[in-house]
C-alpha positions as CSV (number, residue, x, y, z in Angstrom):
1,X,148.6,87.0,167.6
2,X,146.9,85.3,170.5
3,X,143.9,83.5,169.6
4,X,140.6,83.0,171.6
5,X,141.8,79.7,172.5
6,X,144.9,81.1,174.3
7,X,147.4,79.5,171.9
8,X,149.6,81.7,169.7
9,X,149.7,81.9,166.1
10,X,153.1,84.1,163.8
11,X,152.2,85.4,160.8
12,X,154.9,86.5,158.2
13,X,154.4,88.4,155.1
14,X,156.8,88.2,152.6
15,X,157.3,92.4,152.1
16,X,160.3,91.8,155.2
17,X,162.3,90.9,152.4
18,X,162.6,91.7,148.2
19,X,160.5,89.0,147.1
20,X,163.3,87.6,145.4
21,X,164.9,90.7,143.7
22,X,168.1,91.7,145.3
23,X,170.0,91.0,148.2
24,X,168.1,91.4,151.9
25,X,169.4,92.6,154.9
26,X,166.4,93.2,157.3
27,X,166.0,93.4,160.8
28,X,162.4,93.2,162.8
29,X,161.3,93.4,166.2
30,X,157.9,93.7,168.0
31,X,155.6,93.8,170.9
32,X,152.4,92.1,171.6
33,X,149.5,93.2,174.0
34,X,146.2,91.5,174.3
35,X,143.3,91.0,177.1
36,X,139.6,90.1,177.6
37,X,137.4,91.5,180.2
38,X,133.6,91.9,181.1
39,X,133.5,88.1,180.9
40,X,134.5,88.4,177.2
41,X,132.2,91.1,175.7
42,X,135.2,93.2,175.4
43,X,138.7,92.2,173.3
44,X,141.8,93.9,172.7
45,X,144.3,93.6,170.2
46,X,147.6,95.5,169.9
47,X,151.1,95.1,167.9
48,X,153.6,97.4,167.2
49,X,156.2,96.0,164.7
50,X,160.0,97.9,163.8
51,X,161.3,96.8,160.7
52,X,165.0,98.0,158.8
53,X,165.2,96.9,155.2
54,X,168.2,97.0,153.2
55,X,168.3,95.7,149.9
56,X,171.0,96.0,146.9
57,X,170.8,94.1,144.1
58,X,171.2,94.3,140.3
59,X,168.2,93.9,137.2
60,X,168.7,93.0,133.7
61,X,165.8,93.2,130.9
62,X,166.5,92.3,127.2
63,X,163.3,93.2,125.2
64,X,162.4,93.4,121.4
65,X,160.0,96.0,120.3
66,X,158.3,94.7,116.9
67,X,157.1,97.5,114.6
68,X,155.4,98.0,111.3
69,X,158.5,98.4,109.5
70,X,161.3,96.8,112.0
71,X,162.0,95.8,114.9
72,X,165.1,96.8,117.9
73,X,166.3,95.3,120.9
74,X,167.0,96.7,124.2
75,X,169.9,95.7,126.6
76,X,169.4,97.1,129.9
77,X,171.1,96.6,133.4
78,X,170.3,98.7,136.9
79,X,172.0,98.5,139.8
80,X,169.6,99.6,142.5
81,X,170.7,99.9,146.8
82,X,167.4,100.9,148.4
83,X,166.7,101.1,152.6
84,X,163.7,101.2,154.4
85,X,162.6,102.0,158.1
86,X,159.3,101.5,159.2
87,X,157.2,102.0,162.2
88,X,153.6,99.8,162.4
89,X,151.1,99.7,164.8
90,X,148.0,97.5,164.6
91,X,145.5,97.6,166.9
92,X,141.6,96.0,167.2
93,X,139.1,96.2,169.3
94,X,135.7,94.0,169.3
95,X,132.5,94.3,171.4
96,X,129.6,92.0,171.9
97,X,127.3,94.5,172.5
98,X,124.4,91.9,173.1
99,X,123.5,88.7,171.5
100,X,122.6,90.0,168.5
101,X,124.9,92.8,167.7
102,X,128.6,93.7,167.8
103,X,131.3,96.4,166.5
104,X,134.5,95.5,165.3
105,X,137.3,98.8,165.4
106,X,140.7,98.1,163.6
107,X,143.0,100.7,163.3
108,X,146.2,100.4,161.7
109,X,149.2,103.2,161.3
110,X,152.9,103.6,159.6
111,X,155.6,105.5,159.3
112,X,158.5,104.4,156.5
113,X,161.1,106.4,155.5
114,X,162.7,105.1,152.7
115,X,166.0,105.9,150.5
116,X,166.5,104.8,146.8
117,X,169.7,104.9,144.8
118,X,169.5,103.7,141.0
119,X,172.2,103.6,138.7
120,X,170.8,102.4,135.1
121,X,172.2,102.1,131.7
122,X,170.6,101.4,128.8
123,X,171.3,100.6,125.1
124,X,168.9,99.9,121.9
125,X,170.2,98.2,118.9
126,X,168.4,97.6,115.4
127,X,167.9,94.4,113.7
128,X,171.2,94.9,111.5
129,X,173.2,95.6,114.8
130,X,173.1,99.6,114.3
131,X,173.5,101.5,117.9
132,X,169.9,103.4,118.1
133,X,170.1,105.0,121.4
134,X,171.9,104.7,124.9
135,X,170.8,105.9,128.3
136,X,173.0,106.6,131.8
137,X,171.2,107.7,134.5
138,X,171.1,108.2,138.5
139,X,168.3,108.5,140.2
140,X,168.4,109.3,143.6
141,X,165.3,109.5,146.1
142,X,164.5,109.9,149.5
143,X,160.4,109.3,150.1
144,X,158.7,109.8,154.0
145,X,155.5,108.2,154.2
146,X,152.5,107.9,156.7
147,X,149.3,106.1,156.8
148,X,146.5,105.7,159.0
149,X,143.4,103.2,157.8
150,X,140.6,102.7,160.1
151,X,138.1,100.3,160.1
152,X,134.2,100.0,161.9
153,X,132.1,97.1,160.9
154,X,128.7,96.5,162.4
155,X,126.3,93.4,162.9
156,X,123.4,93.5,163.6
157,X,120.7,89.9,164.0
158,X,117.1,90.6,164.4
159,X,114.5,88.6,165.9
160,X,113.3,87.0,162.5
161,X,115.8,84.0,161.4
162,X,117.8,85.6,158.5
163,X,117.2,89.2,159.0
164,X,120.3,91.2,159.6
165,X,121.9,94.5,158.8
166,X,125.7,95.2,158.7
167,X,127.7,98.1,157.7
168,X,131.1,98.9,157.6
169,X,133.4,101.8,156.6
170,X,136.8,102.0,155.8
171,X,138.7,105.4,156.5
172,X,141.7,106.0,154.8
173,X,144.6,108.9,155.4
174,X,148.1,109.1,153.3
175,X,151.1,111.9,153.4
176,X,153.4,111.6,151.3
177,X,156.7,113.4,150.3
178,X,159.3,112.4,148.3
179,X,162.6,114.4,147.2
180,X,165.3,113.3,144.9
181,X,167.3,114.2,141.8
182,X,168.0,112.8,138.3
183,X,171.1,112.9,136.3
184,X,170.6,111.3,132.9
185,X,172.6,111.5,129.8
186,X,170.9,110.2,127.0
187,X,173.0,110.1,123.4
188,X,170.9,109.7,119.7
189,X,172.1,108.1,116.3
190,X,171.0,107.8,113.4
191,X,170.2,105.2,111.2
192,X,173.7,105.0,109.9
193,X,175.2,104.6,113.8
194,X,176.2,108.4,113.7
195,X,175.9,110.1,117.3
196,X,172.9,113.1,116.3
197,X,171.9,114.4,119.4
198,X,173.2,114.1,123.1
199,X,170.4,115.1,126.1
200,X,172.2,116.1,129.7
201,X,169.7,116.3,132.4
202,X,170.2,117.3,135.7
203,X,166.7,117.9,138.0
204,X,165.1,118.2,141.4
205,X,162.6,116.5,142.3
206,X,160.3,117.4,145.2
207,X,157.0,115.8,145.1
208,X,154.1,116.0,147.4
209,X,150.7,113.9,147.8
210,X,148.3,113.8,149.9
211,X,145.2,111.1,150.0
212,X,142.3,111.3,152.3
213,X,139.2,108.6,151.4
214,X,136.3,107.0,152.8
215,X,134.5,103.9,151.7
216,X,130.9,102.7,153.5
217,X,128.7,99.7,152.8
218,X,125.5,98.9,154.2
219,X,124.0,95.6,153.4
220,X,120.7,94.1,154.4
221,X,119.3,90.8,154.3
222,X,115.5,90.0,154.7
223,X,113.9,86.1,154.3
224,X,111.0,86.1,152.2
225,X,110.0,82.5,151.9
226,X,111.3,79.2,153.2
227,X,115.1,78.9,151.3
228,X,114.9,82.5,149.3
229,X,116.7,85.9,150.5
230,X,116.7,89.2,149.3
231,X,119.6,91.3,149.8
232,X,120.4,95.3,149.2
233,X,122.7,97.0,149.4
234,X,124.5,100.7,149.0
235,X,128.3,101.7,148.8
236,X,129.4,104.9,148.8
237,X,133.0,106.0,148.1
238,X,134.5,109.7,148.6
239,X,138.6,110.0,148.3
240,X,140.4,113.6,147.7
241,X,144.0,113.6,146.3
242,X,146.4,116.9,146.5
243,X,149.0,115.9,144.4
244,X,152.2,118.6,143.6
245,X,154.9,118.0,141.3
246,X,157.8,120.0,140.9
247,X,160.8,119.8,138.6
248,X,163.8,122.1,139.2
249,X,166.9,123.2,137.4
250,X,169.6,125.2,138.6
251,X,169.8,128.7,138.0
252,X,172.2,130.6,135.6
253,X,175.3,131.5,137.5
254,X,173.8,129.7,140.7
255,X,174.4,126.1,142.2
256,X,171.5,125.8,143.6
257,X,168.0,124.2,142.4
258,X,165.4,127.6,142.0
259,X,163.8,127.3,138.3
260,X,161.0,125.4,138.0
261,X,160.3,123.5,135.3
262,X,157.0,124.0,134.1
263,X,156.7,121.6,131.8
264,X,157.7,118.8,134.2
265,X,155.7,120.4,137.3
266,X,152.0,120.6,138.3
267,X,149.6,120.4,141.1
268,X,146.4,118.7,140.7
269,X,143.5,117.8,143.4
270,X,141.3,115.3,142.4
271,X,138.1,114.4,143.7
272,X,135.8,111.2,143.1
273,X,132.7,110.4,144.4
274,X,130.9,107.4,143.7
275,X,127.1,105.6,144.6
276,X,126.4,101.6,143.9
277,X,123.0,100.3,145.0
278,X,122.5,96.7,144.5
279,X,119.5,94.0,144.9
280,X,120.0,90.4,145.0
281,X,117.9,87.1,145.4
282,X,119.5,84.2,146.5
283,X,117.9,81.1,147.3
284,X,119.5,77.9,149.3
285,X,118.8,74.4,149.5
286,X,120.9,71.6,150.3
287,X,121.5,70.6,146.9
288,X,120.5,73.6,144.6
289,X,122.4,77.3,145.2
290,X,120.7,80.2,143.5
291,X,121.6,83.8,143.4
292,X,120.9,86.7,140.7
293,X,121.1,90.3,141.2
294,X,122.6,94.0,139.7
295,X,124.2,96.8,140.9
296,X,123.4,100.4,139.7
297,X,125.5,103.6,140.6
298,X,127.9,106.5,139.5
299,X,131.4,108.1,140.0
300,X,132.5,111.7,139.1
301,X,135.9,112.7,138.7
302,X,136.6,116.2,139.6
303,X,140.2,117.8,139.1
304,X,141.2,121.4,139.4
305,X,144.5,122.2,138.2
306,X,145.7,124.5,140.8
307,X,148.3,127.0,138.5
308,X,146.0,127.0,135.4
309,X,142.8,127.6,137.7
310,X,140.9,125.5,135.6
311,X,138.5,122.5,136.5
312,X,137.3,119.6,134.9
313,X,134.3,117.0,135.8
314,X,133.9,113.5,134.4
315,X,131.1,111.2,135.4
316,X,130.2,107.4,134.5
317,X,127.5,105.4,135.0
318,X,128.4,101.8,136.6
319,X,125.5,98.5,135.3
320,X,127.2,95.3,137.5
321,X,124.4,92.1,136.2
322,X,125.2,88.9,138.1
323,X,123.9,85.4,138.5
324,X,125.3,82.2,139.8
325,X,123.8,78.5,139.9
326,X,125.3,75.7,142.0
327,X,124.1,72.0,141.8
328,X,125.5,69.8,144.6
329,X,124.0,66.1,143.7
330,X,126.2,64.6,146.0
331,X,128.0,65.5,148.7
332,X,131.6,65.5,146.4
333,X,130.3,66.1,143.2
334,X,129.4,69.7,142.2
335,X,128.5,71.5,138.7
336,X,128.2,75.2,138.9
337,X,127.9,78.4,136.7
338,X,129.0,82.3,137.3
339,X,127.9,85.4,135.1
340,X,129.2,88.8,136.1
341,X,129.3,92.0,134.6
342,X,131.2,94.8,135.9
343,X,132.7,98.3,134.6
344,X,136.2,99.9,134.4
345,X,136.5,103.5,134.4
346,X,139.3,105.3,133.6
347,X,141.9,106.5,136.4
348,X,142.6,109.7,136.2
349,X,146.5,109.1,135.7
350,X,145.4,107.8,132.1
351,X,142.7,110.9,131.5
352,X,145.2,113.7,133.3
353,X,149.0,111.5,134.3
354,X,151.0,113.5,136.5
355,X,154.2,114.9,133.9
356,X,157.2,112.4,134.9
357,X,160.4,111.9,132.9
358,X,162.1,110.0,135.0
359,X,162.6,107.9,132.2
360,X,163.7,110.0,129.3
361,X,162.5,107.5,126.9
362,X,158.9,106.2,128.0
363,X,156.6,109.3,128.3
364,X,152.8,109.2,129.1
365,X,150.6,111.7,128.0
366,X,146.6,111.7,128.9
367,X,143.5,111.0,126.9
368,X,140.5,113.5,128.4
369,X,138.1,111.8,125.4
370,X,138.9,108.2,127.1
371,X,135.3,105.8,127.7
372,X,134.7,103.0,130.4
373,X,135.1,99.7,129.5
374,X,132.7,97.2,130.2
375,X,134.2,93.5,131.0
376,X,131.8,90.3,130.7
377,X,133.3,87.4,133.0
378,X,131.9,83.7,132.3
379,X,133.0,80.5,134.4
380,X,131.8,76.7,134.3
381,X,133.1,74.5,136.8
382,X,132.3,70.6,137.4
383,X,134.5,68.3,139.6
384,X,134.0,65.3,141.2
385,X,135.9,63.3,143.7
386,X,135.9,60.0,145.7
387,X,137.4,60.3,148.8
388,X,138.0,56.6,149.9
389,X,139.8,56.1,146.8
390,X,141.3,59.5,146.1
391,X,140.0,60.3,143.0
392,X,139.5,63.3,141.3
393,X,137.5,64.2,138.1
394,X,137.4,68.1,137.1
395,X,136.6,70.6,134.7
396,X,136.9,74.3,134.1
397,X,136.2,77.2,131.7
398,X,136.9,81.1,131.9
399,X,135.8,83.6,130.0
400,X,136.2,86.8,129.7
401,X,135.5,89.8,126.9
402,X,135.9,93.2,127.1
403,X,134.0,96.2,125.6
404,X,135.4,99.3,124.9
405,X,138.6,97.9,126.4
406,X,141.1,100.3,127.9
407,X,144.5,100.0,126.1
408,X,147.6,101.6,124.9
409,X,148.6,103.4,121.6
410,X,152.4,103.6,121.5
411,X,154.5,105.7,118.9
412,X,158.0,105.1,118.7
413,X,159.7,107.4,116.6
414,X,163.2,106.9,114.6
415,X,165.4,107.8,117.8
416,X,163.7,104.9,119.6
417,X,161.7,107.5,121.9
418,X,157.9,106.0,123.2
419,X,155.3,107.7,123.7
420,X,152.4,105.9,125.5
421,X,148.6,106.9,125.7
422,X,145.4,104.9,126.7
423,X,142.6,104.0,123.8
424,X,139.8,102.3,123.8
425,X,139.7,99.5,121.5
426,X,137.4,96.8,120.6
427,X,138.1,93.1,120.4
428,X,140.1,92.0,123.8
429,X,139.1,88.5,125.0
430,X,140.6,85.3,126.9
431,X,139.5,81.8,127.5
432,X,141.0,79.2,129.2
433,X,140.3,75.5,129.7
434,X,141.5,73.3,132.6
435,X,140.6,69.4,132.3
436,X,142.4,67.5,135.5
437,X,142.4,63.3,136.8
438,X,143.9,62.4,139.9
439,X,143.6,58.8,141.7
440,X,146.0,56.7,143.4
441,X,148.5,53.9,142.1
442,X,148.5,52.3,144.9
443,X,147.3,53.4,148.7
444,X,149.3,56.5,149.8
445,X,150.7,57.3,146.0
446,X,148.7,60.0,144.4
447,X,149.4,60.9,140.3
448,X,147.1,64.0,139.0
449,X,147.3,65.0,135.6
450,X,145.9,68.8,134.3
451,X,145.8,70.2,130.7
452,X,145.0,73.8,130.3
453,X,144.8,75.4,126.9
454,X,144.3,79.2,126.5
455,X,143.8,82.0,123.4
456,X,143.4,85.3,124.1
457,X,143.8,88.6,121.9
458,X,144.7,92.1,122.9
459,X,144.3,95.0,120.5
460,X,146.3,98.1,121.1
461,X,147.5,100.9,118.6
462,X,151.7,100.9,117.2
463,X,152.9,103.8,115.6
464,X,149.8,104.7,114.3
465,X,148.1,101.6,112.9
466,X,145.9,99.2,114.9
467,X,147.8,96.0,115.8
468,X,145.8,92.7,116.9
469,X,147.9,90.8,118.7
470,X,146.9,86.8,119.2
471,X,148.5,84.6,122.0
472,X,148.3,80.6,122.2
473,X,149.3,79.1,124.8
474,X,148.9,75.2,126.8
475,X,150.3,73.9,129.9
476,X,150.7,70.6,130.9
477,X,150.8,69.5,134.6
478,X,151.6,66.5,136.9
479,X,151.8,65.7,140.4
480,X,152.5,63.0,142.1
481,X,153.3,62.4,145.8
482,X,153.7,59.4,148.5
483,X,152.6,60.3,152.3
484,X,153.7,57.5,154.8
485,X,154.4,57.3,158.4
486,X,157.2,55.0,158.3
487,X,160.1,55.6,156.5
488,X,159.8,58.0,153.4
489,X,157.6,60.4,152.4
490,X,157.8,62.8,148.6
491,X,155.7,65.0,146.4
492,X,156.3,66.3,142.8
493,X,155.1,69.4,140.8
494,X,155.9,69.7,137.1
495,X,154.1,71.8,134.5
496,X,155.4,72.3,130.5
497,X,153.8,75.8,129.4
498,X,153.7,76.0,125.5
499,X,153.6,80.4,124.3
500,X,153.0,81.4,121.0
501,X,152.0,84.9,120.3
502,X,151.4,86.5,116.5
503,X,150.8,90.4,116.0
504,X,148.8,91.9,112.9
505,X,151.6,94.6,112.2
506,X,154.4,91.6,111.3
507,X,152.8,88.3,110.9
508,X,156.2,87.0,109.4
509,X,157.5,87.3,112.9
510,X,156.0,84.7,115.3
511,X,157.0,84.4,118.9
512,X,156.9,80.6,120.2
513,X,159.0,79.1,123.5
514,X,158.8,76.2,125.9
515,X,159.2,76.6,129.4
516,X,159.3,74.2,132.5
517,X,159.3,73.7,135.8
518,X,159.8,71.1,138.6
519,X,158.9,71.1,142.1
520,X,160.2,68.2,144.4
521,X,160.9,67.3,147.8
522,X,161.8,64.0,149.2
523,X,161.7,63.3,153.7
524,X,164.0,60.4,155.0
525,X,162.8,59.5,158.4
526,X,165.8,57.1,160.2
527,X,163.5,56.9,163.2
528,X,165.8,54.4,164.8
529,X,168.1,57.1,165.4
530,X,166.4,60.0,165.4
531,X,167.3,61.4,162.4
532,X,165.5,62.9,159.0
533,X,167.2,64.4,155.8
534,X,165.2,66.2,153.3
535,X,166.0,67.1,150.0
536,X,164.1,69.4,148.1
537,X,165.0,70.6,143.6
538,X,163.6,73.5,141.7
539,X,164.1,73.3,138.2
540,X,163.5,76.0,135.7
541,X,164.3,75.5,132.4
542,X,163.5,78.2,129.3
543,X,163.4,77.4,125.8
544,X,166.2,79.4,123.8
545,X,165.0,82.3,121.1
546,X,166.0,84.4,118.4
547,X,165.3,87.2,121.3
548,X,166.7,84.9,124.2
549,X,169.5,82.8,122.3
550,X,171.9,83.1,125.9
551,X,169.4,82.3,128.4
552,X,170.6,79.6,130.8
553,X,168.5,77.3,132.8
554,X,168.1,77.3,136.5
555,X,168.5,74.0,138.9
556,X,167.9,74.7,142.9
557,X,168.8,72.2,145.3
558,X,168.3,73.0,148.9
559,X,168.8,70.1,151.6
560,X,168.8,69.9,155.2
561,X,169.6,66.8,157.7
562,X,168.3,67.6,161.5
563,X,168.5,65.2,164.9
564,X,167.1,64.6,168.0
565,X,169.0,64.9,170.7
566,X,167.3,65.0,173.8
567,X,165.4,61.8,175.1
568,X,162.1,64.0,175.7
569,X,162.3,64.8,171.8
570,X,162.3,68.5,172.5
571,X,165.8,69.9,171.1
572,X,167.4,68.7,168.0
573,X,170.5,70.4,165.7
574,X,170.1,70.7,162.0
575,X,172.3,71.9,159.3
576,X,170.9,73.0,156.1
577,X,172.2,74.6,152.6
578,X,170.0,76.4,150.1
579,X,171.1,76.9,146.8
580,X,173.3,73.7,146.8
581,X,174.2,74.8,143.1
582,X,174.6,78.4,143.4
583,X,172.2,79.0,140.5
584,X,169.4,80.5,141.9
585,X,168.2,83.0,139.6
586,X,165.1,85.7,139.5
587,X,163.5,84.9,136.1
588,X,160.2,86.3,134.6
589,X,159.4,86.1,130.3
590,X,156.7,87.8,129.0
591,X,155.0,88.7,125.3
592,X,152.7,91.7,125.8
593,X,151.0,92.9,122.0
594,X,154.7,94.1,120.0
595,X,156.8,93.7,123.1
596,X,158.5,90.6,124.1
597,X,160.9,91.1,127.6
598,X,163.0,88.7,129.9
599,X,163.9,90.4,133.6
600,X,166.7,88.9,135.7
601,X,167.0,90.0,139.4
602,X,170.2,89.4,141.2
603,X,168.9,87.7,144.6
604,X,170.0,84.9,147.3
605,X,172.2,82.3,146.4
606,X,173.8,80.0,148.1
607,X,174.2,79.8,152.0
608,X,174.4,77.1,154.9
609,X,172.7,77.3,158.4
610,X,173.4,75.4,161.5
611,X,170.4,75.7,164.1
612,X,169.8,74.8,167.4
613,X,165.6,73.9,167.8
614,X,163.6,73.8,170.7
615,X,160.1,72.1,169.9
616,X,157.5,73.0,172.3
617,X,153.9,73.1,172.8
618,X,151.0,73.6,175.3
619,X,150.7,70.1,176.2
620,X,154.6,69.3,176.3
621,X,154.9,66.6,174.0
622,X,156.5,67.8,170.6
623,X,154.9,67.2,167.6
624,X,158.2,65.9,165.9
625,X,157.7,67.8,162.4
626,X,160.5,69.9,163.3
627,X,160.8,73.5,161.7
């Protein structure tokens, strides 16, 4: 991008690569056009971006499922080799129209077409070691994709200081289509280990979608006395989706894919419309910030189910109260308070899902009687800092509760089979507390110190009876760093996180782990001889569990040592490894209600670069940071 200064700025976003599942290959190129003219009133912006993505990698999950009456474990491990090729083009255009107004176009379009291969296998065991189920399945997709969302945003300034009008809409178009096939073979025992029932699939899939949606705001502003501002403003939101699904088996006597499953195959469109009108009165002084206001409106869903001929409309009404207060007594010391209220409606996936079993053993059915939720979200903050001295005082509390909460009610029957549905449940809440000191030792050495402690619960439905489930949890965090021109610089992250979660179903089964992290780099500057070395750990370290007893701990090490060798300090070599260990690990644990799950991606290990850098800038002198 080339800003209005002239110089250049590179953006990178992190969907180039897997965000650390799998192995990347990817390969991107581009092409940047951008000019000014009419002594500025007019600006151009234009990328196009090719991008090849190729990623292959392998997953693991262990899980335990506590129930009423037991509990099971599940061993999974997929092997997955996915590709990607994508077309983007970006382009904005901006015009001053006057002093007072301007129009801001952006327009942005893709193209990805995109393979999938997934090999999974699957086993559950019961608590006394007894085989429940196993799962092998392929599933092989091919998916073309194209998008175009526009953008227009208007500004307009009157003559009175404060008054302005802006609106902005946001057009939206998707195509999609995906084909594929799935190949499972799932076996059944029973509770003795004795194979009961073996399920052979073999499907196509040919799915179709289609998205078009518009979303428009117009907000005006109008001064009403010195400080004080009323605001209104009016959303509306239209979107259509034509959504086919279709399952096929092969014929009797034929090879070839011609019986539809109707079961498994459907073809929905669904409609939404929505209105939100909102006033709001803010007023602004240098020490006191003030604003309090609501939001009214509605949405309709609207589906017709194409091969059944039969329609369906649901409407909610949306209430969105907020105020917030700000106190600024001095310049660095700030005490505020936030109230908002906002609802959740359903999505139509969890009223009407579109039928998918492509895993056999999770199914989702709908709930046409399901409510909106409404969420109540609280937050005190008060910090205080010296700058001169680096010091740092803060406090913060979140929270949130939730009526008529959207959850799940899962039934898992004696084969190990789930069925999931959204409820509405009553009872959902989480707070959290942060409390955090920083100051410096000594000039240049900074120590902070944060303690968080959070509860929440999360009601949902098992098998039939309601389950509360209650989670615990406190973290502990440090930092420390030393910033210095001379000779050495470092900085240190390290957090503790205590979880303990409890359900209603088994209360003699209680979930607790430690976890913890570290985050540190240390810089070497030899500036004699032009040389710096950097050294950098990650440390991530799990507590072991009746669930997790083989779960190994993770230390990263990446260095890198780089000189200067030309006498106008503008090229330098470096060598670097990352991964010094060849640990690294994708890690994530989680307890959610009865289910407790640990996922391990396969991704990049160890490797070593050697680099040759040029450092360059407008004014030619290097700024000696290196890359």
């Amino acid at each position: 991008m080339v800003n209005d200064d002239g110089g250049v700025s590179i953006n990178w976003s992190g969907d180039e690569f897997s965000w650390g599942r799998g192995l990347p290959s990817s390969y991107t190129g581009g092409l940047h056009f951008s000019n000014k003219w009419n002594k500025d009133k007019h600006n151009s912006n234009n990328t196009y971006q090719f991008n090849q993505l190729d990623v292959r990698g392998i997953t693991t999950n262990k899980s335990q499922t506590i129930l009423p009456d037991t509990t099971f474990f599940n061993n999974t491990v997929q092997d997955q080799v996915s590709s990607r090729l994508r077309h983007r083009l970006t382009s904005i255009y901006e015009w001053q129209i006057d002093s007072t107004s301007s129009l801001k176009i952006t327009a942005r379009a893709s193209t990805v077409k995109s393979t999938i291969n997934n090999n999974y296998l699957g086993r559950s065991i019961s608590r006394d070691s007894i085989i429940i189920n196993e799962t092998a399945r392929d599933n092989n997709t091919s998916d073309d994709n194209n998008t175009l969302n526009t953008t227009f945003f208007y500004r307009k300034k009157f003559k009175k200081n404060g008054r302005s009008i802006t609106a902005n809409t946001d057009l939206n178009f998707n195509n999609r289509e995906e084909n594929g096939f799935l190949f499972a073979k799932n076996n059944f025992f029973d509770k003795t280990g004795v194979l009961v029932k073996t399920e052979n699939i073999d499907q196509k899939k040919v799915n179709k979608q289609n998205i078009n949606g518009s979303n428009s705001l117009v907000t005006y502003t109008e001064p009403l006395w010195k400080n004080t501002f009323l605001i209104l403003n009016y959303r509306l939101t239209i979107s259509r989706n034509d959504a086919e699904r279709n399952t096929l088996v092969k014929s009797v006597g034929n090879a070839k894919y011609e019986t539809i499953v109707d079961t498994l195959s459907n073809h929905f469109i669904f409609n939404t419309i929505g209105h939100t009108g909102g006033i709001n009165f803010r007023y602004n002084t240098k020490k006191y910030n003030f604003n309090i206001g609501t939001g009214f409106g509605s949405v309709e869903y609207r589906t017709k189910d194409i091969r059944k001929n039969a329609e369906r409309s649901i409407s909610f009404t949306n209430f969105l109260p907020q105020i917030n207060l700000n106190y600024t007594p001095k310049q660095q010391r700030r005490v505020s308070f936030s109230y908002n209220g906002s609802t959740r409606n359903p999505t139509l996936q969890q009223i009407q899902p579109l039928i998918d079993n492509t895993d056999p053993l999770n199914i989702t059915i709908g709930n046409p009687n399901l409510g909106q939720s409404f969420i109540h979200t609280l937050n005190f903050r008060a910090s205080d800092y010296k700058v001169l001295k680096s010091r740092s005082i803060s406090f913060n509390v979140n929270y949130t509760a939730t009526d008529n909460a959207i959850s799940n009610a899962s039934f898992v029957d004696s084969l190990g089979r789930r069925v999931n549905q959204a409820i509405n449940v009553q009872g959902n809440y989480n707070l959290s507390t942060t409390v955090g000191y920083g100051f410096d030792i000594i000039p240049s050495l900074n120590l902070s110190f944060d303690v968080g402690p959070r509860k929440s619960r999360f009601v949902n439905r098992v098998n039939g009876r309601d389950n509360i489930t209650d989670n615990t949890s406190l973290g502990l965090y440090v930092y420390s760093g030393f910033w210095s021109d001379k000779w050495f610089n470092y900085w240190m992250n390290f957090s503790a996180n205590y979880n303990s979660s409890k359900t209603s179903i088994r209360p003699d089964i209680v979930t607790k782990y430690w976890t913890y992290n570290v985050y540190s780099n240390a810089q070497f500057k030899l500036k004699k001889i032009k040389t710096y070395i950097d050294v950098g750990l990650e440390a991530n370290l799990y507590q072991k569990t009746d669930v997790f007893a083989n779960q190994r701990d993770v230390y990263i090490i990446n260095s890198s040592v780089r000189k200067i060798i030309s006498k106008n300090d503008n090229w330098e070599i470096k060598a670097s490894v990352n991964d010094l260990l060849n640990q690294n690990l994708g890690i994530s644990r989680s307890v959610n209600s009865n289910f407790i799950s640990e996922t391990t991606n396969q991704t990049i290990q160890r490797y070593f670069l050697f680099s040759l850098i040029w450092n360059f800038n407008k004014n030619g002198n290097p700024t000696n940071n290196g890359f």
